[in-house]
C-alpha positions in Angstrom: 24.6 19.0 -40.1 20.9 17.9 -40.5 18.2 20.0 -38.4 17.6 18.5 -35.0 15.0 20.0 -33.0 15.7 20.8 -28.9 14.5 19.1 -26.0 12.3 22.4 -25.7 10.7 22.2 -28.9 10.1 18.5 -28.6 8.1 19.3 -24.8 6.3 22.0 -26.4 4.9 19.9 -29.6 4.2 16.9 -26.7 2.4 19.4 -25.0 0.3 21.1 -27.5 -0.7 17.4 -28.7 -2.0 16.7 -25.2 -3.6 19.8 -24.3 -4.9 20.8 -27.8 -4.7 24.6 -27.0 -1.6 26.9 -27.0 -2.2 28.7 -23.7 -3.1 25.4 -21.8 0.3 23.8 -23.2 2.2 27.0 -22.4 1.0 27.3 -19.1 2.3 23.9 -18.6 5.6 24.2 -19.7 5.6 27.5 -17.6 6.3 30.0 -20.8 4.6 32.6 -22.7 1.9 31.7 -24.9 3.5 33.6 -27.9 7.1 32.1 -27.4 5.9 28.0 -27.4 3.5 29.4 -30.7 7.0 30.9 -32.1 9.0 27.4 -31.6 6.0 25.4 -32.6 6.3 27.4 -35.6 9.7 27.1 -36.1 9.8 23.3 -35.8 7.1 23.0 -38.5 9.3 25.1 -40.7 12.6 23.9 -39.9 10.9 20.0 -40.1 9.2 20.9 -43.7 6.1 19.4 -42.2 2.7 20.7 -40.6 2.8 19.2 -37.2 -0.7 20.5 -36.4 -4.1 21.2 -37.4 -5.3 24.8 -36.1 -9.0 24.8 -36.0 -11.5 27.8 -33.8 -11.3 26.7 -30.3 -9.0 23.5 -31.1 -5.5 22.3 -31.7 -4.8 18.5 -33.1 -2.0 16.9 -34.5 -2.1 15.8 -38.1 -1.0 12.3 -39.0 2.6 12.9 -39.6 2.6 14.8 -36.5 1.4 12.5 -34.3 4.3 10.0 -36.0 6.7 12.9 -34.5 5.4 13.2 -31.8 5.3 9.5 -30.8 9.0 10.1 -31.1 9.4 13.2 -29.3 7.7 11.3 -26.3 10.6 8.6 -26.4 13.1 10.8 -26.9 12.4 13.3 -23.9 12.1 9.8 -22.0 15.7 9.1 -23.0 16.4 12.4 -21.9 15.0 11.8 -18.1 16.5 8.5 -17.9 20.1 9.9 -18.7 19.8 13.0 -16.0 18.5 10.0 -13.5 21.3 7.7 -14.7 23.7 10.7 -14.0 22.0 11.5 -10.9 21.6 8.2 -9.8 23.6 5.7 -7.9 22.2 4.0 -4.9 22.7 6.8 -2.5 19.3 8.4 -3.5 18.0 5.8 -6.3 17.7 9.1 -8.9 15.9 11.7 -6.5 12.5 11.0 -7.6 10.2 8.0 -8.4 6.7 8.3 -9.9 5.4 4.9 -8.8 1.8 3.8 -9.2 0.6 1.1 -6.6 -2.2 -1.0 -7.5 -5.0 -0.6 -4.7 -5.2 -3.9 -3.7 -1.6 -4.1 -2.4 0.3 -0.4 -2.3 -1.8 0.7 0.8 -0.6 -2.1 2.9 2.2 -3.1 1.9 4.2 0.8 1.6 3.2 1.9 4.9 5.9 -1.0 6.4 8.2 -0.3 3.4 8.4 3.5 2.9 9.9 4.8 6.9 13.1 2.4 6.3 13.0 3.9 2.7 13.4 7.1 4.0 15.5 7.1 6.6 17.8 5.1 4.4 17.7 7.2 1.2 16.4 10.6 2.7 16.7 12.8 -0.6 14.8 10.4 -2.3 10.8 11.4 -3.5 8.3 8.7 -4.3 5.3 10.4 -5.7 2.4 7.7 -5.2 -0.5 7.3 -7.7 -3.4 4.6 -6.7 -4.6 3.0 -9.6 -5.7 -0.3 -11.7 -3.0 -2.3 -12.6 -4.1 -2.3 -16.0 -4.0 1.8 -16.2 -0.3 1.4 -14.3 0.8 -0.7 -17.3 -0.2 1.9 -19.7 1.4 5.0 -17.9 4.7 3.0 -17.3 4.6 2.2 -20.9 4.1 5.3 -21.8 6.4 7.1 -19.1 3.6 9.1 -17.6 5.0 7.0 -14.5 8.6 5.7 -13.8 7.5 2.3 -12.0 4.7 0.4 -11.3 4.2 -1.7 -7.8 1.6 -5.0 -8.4 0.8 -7.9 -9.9 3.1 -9.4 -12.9 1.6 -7.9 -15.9 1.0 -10.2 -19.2 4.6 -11.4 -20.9 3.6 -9.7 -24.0 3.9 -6.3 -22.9 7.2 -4.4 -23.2 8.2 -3.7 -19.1 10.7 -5.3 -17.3 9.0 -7.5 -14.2 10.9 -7.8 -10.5 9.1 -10.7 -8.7 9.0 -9.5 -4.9 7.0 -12.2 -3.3 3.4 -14.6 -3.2 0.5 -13.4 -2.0 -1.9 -16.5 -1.0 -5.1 -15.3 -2.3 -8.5 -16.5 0.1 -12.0 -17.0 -0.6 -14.3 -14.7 1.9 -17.8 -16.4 2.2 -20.7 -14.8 4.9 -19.5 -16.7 8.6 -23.2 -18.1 8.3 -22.7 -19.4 4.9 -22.5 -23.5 5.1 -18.7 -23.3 3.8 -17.6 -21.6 6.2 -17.0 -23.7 9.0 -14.3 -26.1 7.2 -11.2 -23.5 6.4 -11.1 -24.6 2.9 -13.1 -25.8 0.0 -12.9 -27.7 -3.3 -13.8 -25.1 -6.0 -16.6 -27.4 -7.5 -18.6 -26.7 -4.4 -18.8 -23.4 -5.5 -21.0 -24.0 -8.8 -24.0 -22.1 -8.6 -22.6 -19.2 -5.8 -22.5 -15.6 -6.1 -18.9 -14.1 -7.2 -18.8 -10.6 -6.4 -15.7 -8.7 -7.8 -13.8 -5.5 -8.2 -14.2 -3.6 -11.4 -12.2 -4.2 -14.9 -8.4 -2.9 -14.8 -8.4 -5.1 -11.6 -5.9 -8.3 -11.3 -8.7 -9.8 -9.2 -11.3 -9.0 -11.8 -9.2 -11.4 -14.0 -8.9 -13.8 -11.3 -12.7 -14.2 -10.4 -13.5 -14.8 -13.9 -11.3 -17.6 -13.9 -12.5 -19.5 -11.1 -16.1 -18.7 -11.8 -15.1 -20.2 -15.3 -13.2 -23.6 -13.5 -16.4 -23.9 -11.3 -19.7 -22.9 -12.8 -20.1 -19.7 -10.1 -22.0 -17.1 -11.2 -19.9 -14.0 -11.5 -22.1 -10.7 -10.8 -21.1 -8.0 -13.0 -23.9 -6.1 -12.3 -22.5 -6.1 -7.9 -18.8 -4.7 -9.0 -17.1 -3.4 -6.1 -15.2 -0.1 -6.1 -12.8 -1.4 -3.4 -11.7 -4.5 -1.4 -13.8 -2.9 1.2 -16.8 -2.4 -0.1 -16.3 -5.8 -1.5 -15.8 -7.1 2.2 -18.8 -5.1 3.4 -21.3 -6.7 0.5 -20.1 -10.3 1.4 -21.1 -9.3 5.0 -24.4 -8.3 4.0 -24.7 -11.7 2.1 -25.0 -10.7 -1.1 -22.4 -12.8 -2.3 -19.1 -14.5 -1.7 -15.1 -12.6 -3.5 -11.7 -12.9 -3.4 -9.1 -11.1 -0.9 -5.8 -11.3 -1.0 -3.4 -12.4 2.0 -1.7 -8.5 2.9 -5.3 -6.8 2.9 -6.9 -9.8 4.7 -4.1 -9.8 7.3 -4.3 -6.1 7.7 -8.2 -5.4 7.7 -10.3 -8.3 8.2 -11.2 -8.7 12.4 -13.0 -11.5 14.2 -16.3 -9.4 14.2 -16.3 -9.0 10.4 -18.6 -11.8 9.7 -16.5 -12.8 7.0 -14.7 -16.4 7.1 -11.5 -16.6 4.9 -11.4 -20.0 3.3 -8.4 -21.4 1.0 -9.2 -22.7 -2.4 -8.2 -26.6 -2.5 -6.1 -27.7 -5.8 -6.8 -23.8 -7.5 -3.8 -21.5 -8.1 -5.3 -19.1 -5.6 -2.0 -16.7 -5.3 -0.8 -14.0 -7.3 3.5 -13.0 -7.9 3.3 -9.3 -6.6 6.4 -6.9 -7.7 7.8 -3.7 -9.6 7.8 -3.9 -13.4 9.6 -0.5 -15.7 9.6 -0.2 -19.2 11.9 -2.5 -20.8 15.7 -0.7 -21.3 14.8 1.5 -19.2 18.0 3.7 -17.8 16.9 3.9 -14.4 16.6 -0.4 -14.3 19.8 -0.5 -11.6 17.8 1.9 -9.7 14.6 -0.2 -9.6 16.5 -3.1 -8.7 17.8 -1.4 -5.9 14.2 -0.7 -4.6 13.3 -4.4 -5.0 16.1 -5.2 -2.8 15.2 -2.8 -0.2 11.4 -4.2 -0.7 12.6 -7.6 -0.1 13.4 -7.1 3.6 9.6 -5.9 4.4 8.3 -8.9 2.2 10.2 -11.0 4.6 9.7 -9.6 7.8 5.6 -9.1 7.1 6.1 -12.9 6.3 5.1 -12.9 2.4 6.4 -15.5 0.6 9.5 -15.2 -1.4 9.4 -15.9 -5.1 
């Protein structure tokens, strides 16, 4: 039978490639420094092939080693989605779930999601990583995370997309500004404003850019905002007018805030929020499940259903 190299070998070469030095990679697969050089090592000479360039102070792959271990990455994926599959069923959804949120929605949308989670499924982890959509989409690609909560990601891209509901998305203008009095506006009164926006990586980033674009606002790059809050808190001050969408609105904005929310009239001012996983993924029954149990706090914080 042909050579095939073990799951071990495979997580040591995956580490050494993303560490580029022995005693960082063996520290993180939690052995000796000398055996992850010996199976490195062997691999190499079992393989025919130098996996890695050893340099003074530095470890990189060479180009056929970075072609193996592309592989080795989807092959120890495999690997985790058969022990979830195995592990799986609905009781506990697989055990674990490494689900990044996107900022603008995970923070107030889990905290009415995750007690019925628990108390439903109470062996199940969900270790929660904040982050920019865009950055989601590449660690769920790449299996550095299992899920990803947020906005639908382009059709292009190789995940799998559960719509959960529609946000309404609202334009925030200063309460002194001369919009603000009428609840909603056509965007061609905004030509000439002052966009403000979150940062790139952002849905709304996107989103700004296109109505700026439909209207002739002036989008300030230069003014981006690190958070939906300090975006809030620089519309209050006047230096602009941005975006917010409906579950932050509803959950931070107050009567004092000195921010009107407006709706934008004949502009697709929403956004199809939900949980996307790499496409054939073994863990997709699992994810579904989720989406189901999501759907009942969609409904009952009053989000539309797509």
């Amino acid at each position: 039978m042909a050579f095939r190299p073990t799951h071990r070998q495979l997580e040591y070469a995956v580490a050494l490639a993303e560490t580029g030095h022995f005693g960082a990679a063996a520290r993180r697969c939690h052995v000796s420094q000398p055996t992850l050089s010996v199976q490195i090592a062997q691999l190499e000479a079992q393989l025919g092939a130098t996996l890695f360039e050893r340099t003074p102070g530095r470890v990189q792959p060479t180009p056929v080693g970075l072609h193996v271990i592309e592989a080795a990455r989807q092959v120890l994926l495999t690997l985790d989605d058969i022990v979830a599959a195995a592990a799986s069923s609905t009781r506990n959804l697989g055990g674990l779930i490494r689900l990044g949120v996107a900022p603008t929605f995970g923070p107030y949308f889990l905290p009415n999601l995750l007690p019925a989670l628990h108390a439903k499924y109470p062996a199940l982890q969900i270790y929660i990583k904040e982050e920019r959509p865009a950055v989601i989409l590449r660690e769920v690609i790449s299996g550095a995370l299992d899920c990803g909560l947020g906005p639908a990601p382009d059709s292009d891209h190789a995940v799998t997309f559960r719509r959960l509901c529609r946000e309404t998305i609202f334009l925030g203008v200063p309460k002194d500004h001369r919009l603000a009095p009428v609840g909603h506006v056509d965007p061609k009164a905004l030509r000439g404003e002052r966009l403000l926006t979150l940062g790139r990586g952002h849905h709304l980033f996107e989103r700004v850019r296109e109505l700026a674009t439909a209207c002739g606002a002036d989008m300030r790059e230069d003014y981006e905002g690190t958070s939906l809050d300090a975006l809030r808190q620089m519309v209050v001050m006047g230096m602009g007018m941005s975006l917010f969408p409906e579950l932050y609105a509803r959950s931070e904005f107050r009567m004092e805030d000195d921010i009107a929310l407006l709706t934008l009239d004949g502009w697709p001012a929403s956004r199809d929020m939900g949980y996307f996983w790499r496409a054939g993924s073994g863990r997709a029954v699992q994810f579904e499940q989720l989406a189901r149990e999501s759907e009942t706090t969609c409904a009952a914080l009053g989000l539309e259903a797509v």
